[in-house]
TIRO-2110 file (N, C-alpha, C; in Angstrom, 1 decimal):
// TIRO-2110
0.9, -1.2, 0.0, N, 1, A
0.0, 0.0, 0.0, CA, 1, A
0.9, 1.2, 0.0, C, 1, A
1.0, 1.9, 1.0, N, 2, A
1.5, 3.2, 1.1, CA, 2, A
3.4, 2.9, 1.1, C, 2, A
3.9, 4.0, 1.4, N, 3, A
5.3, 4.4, 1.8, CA, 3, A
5.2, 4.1, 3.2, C, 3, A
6.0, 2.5, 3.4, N, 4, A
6.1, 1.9, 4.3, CA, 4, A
6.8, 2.3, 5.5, C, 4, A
7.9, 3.1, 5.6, N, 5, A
8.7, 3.7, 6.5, CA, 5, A
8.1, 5.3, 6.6, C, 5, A
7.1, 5.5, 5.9, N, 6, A
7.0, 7.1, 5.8, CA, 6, A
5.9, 7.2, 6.9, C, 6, A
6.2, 8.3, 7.8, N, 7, A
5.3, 8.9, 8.6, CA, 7, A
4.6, 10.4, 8.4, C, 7, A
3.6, 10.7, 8.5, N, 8, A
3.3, 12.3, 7.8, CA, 8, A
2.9, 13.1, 9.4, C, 8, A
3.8, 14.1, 9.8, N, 9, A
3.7, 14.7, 11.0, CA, 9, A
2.6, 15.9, 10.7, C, 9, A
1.9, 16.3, 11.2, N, 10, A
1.2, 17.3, 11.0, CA, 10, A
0.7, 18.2, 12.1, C, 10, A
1.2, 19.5, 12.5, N, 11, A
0.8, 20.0, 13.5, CA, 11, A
0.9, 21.6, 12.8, C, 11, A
0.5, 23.0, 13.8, N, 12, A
0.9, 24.0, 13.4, CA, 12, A
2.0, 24.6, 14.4, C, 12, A
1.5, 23.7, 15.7, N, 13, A
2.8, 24.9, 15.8, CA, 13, A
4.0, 23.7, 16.3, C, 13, A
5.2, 24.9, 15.7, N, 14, A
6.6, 24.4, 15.3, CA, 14, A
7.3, 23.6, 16.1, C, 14, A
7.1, 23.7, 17.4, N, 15, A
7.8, 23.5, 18.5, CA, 15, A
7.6, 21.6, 18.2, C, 15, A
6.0, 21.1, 18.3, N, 16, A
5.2, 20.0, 18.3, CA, 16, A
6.2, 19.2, 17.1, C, 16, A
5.8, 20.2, 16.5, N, 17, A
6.1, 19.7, 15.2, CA, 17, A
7.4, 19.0, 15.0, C, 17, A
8.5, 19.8, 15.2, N, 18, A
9.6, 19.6, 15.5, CA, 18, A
10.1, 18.2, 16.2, C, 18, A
9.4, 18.5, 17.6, N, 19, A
9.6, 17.5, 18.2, CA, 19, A
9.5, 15.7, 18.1, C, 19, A
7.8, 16.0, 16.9, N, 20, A
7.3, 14.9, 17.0, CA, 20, A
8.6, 14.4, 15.4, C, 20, A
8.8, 14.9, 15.0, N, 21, A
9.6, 14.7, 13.5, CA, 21, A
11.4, 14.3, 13.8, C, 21, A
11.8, 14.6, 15.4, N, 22, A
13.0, 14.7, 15.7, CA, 22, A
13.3, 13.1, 16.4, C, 22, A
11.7, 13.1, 17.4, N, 23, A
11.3, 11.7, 18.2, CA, 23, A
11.3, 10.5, 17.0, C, 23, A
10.8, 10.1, 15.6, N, 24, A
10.3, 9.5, 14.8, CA, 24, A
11.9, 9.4, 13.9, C, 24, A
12.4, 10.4, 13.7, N, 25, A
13.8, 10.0, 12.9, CA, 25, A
14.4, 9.5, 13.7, C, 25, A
14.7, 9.8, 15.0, N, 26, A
15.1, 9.1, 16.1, CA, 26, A
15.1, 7.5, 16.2, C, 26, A
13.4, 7.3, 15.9, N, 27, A
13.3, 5.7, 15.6, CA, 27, A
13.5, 5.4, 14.4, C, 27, A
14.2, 5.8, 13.7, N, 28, A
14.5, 5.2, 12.4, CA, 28, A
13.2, 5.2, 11.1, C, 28, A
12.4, 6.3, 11.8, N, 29, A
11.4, 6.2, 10.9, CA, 29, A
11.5, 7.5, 9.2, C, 29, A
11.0, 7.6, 8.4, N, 30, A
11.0, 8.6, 7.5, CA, 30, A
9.9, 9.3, 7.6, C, 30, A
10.2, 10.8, 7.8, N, 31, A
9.2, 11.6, 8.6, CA, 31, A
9.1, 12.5, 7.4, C, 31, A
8.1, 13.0, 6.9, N, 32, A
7.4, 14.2, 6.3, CA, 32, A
6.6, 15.2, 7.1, C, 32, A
6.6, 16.3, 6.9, N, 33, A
5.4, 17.3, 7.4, CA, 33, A
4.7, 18.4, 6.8, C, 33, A
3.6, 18.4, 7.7, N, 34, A
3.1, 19.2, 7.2, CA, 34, A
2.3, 20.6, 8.2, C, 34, A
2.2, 21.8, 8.0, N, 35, A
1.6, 22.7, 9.0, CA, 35, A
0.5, 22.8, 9.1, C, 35, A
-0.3, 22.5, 8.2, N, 36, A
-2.1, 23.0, 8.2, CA, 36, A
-2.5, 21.9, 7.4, C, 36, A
-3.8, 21.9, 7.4, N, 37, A
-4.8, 21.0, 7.2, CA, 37, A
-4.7, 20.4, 5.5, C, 37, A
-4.7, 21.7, 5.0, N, 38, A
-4.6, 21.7, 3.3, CA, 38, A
-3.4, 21.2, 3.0, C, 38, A
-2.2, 21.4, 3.6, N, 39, A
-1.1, 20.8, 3.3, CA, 39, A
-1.2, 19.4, 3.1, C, 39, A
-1.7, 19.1, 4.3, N, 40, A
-1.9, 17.5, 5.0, CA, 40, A
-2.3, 16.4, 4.0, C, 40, A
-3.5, 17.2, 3.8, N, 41, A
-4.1, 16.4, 2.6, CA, 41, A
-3.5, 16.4, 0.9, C, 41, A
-2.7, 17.3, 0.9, N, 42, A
-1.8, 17.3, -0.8, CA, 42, A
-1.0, 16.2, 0.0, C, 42, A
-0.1, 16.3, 1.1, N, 43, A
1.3, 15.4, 1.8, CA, 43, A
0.4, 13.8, 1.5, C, 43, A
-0.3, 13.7, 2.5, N, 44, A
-1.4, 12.4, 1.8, CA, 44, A
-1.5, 11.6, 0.5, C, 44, A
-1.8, 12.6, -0.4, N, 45, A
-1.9, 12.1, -1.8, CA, 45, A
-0.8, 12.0, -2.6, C, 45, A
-0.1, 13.0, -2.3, N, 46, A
1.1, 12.6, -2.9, CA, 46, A
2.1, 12.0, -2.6, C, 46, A
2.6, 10.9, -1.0, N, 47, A
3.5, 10.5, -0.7, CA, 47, A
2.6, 9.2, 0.1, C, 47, A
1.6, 9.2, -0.1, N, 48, A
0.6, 8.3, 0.7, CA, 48, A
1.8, 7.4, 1.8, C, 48, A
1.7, 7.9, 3.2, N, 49, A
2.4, 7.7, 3.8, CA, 49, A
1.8, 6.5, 4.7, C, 49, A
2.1, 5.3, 5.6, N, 50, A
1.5, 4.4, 6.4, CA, 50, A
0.7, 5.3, 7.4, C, 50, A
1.5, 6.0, 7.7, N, 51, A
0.8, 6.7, 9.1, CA, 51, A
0.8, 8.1, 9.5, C, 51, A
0.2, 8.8, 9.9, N, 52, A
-0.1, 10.1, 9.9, CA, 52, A
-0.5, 10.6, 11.0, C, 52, A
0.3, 11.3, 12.1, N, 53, A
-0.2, 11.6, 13.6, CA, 53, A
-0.8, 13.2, 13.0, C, 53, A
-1.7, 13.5, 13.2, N, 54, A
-2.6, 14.8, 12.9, CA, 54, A
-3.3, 15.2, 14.1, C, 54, A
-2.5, 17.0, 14.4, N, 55, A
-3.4, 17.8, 15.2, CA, 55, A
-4.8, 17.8, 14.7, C, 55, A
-5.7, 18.0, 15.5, N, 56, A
-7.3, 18.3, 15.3, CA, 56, A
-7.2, 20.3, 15.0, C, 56, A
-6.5, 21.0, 15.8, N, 57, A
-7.0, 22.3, 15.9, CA, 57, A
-5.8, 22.7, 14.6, C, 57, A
-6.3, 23.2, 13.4, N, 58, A
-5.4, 23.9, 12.9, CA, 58, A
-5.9, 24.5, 11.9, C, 58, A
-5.2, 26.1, 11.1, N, 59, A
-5.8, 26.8, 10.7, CA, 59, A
-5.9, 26.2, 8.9, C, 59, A
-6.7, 26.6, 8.3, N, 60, A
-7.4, 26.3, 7.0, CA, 60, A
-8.5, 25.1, 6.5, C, 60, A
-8.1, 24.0, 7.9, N, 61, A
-8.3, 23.1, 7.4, CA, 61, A
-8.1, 21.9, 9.0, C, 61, A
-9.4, 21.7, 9.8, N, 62, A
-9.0, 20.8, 11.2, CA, 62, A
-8.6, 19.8, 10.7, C, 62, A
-8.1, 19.0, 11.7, N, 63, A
-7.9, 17.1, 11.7, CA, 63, A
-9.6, 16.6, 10.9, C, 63, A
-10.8, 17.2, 11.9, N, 64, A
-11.5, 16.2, 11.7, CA, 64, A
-11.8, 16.4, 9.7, C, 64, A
-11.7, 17.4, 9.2, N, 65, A
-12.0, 17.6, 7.9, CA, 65, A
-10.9, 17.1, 6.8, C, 65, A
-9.9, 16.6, 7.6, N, 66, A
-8.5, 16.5, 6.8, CA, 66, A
-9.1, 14.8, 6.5, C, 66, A
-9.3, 14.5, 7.8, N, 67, A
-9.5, 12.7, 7.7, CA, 67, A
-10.8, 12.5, 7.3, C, 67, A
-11.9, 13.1, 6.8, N, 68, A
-13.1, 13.2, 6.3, CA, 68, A
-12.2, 13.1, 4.5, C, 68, A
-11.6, 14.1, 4.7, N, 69, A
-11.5, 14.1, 2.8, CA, 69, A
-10.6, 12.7, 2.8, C, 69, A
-9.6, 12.5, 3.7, N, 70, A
-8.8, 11.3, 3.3, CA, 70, A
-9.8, 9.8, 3.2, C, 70, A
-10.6, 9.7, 4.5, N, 71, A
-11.5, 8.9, 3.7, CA, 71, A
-12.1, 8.5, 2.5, C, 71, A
-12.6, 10.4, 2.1, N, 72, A
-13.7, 9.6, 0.7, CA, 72, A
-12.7, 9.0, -0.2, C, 72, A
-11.5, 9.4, -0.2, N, 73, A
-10.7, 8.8, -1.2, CA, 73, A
-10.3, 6.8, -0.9, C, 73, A
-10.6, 6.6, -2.3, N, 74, A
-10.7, 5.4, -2.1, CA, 74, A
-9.1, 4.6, -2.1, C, 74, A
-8.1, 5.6, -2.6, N, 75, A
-6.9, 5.6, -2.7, CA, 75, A
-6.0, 5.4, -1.6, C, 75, A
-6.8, 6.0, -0.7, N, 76, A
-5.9, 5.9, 0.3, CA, 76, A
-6.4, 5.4, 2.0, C, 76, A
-7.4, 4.3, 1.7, N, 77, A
-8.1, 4.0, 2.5, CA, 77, A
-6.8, 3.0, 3.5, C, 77, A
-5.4, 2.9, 2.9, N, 78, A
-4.7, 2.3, 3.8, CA, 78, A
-3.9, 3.0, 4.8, C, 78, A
-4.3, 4.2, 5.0, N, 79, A
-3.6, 5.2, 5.8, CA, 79, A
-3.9, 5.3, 7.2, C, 79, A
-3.1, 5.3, 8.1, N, 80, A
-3.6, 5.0, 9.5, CA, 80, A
-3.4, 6.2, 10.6, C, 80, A
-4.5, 6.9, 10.7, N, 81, A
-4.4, 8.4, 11.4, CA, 81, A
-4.8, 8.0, 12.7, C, 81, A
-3.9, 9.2, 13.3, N, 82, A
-3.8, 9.0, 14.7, CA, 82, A
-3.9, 10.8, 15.0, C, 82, A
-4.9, 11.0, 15.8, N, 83, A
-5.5, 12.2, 16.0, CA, 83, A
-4.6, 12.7, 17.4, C, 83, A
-4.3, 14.1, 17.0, N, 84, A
-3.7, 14.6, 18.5, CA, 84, A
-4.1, 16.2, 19.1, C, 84, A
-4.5, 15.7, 20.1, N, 85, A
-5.5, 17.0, 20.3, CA, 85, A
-5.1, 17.2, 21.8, C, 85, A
-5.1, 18.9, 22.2, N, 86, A
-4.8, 18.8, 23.6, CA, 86, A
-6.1, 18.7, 24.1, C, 86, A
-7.0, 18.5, 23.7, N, 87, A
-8.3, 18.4, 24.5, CA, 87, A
-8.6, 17.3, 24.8, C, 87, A
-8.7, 16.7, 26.4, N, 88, A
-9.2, 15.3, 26.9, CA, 88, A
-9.8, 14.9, 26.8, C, 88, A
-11.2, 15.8, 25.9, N, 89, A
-12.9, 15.7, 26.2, CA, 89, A
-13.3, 14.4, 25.6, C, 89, A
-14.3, 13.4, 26.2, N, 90, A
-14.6, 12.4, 25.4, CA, 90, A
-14.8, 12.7, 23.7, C, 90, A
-16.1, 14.1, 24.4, N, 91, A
-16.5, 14.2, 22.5, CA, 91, A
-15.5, 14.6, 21.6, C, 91, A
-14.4, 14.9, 21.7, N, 92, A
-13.5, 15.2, 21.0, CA, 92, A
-12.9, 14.1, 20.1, C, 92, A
-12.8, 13.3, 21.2, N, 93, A
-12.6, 11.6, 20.9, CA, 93, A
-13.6, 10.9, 20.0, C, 93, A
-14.5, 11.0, 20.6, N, 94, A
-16.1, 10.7, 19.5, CA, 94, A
-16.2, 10.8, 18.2, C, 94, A
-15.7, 12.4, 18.4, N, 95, A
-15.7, 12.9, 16.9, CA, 95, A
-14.9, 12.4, 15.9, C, 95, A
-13.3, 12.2, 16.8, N, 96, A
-12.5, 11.8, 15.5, CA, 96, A
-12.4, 10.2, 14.9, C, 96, A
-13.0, 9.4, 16.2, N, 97, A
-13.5, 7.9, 15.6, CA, 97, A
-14.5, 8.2, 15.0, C, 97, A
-15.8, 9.3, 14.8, N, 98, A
-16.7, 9.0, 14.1, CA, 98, A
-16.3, 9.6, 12.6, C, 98, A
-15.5, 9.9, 12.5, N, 99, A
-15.0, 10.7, 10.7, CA, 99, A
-14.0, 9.8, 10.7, C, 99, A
-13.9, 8.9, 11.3, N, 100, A
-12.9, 7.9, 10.4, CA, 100, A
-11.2, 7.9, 11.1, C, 100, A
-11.0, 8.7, 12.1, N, 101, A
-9.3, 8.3, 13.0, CA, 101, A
-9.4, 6.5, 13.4, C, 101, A
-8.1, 6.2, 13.1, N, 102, A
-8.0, 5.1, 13.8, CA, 102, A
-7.3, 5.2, 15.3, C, 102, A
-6.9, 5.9, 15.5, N, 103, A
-6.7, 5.8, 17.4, CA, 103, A
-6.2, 7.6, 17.5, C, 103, A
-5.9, 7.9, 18.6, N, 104, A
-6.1, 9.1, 19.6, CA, 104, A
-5.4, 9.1, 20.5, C, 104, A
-4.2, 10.3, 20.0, N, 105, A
-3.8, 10.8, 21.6, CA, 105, A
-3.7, 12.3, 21.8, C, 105, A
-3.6, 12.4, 23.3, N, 106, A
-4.0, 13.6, 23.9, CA, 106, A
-3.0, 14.4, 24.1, C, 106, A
-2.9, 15.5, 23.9, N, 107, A
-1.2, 16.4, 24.3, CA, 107, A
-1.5, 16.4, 25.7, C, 107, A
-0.1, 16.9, 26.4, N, 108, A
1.2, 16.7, 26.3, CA, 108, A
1.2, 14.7, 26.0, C, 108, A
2.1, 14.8, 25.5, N, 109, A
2.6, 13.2, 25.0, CA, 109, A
3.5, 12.9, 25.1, C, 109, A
3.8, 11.8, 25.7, N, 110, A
5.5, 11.5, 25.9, CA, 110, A
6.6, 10.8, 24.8, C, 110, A
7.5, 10.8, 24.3, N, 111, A
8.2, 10.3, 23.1, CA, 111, A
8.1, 9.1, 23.1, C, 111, A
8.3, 8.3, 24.1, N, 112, A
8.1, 6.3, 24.3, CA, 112, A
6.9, 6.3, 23.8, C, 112, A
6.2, 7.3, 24.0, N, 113, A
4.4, 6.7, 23.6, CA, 113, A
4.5, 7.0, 22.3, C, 113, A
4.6, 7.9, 21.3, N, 114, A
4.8, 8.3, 20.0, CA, 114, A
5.2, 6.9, 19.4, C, 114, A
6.6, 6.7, 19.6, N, 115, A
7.7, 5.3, 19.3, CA, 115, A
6.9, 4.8, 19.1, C, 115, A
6.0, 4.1, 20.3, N, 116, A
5.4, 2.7, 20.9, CA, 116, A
4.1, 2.5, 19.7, C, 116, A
3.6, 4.3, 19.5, N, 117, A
2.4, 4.1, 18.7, CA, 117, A
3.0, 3.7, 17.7, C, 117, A
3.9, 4.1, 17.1, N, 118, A
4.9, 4.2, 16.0, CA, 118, A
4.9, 2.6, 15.3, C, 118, A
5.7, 2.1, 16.3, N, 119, A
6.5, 1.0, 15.7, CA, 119, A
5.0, 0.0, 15.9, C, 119, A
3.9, -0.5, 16.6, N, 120, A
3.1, -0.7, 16.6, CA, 120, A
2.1, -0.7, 15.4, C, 120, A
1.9, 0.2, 14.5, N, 121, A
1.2, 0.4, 13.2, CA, 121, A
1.9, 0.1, 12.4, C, 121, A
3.1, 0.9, 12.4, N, 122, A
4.4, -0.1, 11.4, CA, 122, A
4.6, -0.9, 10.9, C, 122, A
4.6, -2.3, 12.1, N, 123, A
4.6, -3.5, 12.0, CA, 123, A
3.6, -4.5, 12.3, C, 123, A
2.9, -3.5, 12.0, N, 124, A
1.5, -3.9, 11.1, CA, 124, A
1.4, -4.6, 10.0, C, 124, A
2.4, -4.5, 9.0, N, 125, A
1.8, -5.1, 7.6, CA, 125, A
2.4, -6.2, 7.6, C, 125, A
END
């Protein structure tokens, strides 16, 4: 299916961003990113990456609408998003399994947990 070692980071702000891209090369993974929503979804289609950790709050374009459009596409139904949101709230949670996230984590996040989600969907296929 996708670009097997490729991960697609997506957040807006830099710091996150950074980090989550520095943690993931760290594990030997191949990291792409992207800053906003619209990006997310060109990075998507055009490097169709295994896995994709995506902020929910960002400007042009949220998580939940980013993984709405990656859905209808039938191209890329093997992509495995993982929603990151500083908000705890169940419904928050709700929402992104109901538009189609396959799992969820909450900020602050710790780097072993990123890895762990990491190598875990990875070695998946």
């Amino acid at each position: 299916m996708g670009n097997e070692k490729t991960i697609l980071v997506v957040d807006d702000e830099p710091f996150i961003l950074k980090s989550l891209t520095f943690i993931l090369r760290k594990g030997d993974f191949e990291v792409i990113e992207a800053r906003d929503g619209e990006e997310a979804v060109a990075m998507i289609e055009q490097h169709r990456p295994s896995l994709v950790f995506l902020d929910v709050m960002m400007p042009k374009m949220n998580g939940y609408d980013v993984i709405q459009k990656v859905r209808s596409n039938k191209d890329l139904e093997g992509v495995f998003i993982v929603l990151l949101t500083a908000k705890g709230q169940e419904t928050d949670r709700a929402q992104g399994m109901n538009v189609g996230a396959n799992d969820y984590l909450t900020k602050p996040f710790s780097p072993s947990r990123i890895l762990q989600v990491a190598r875990e969907i990875m070695d998946m296929d």
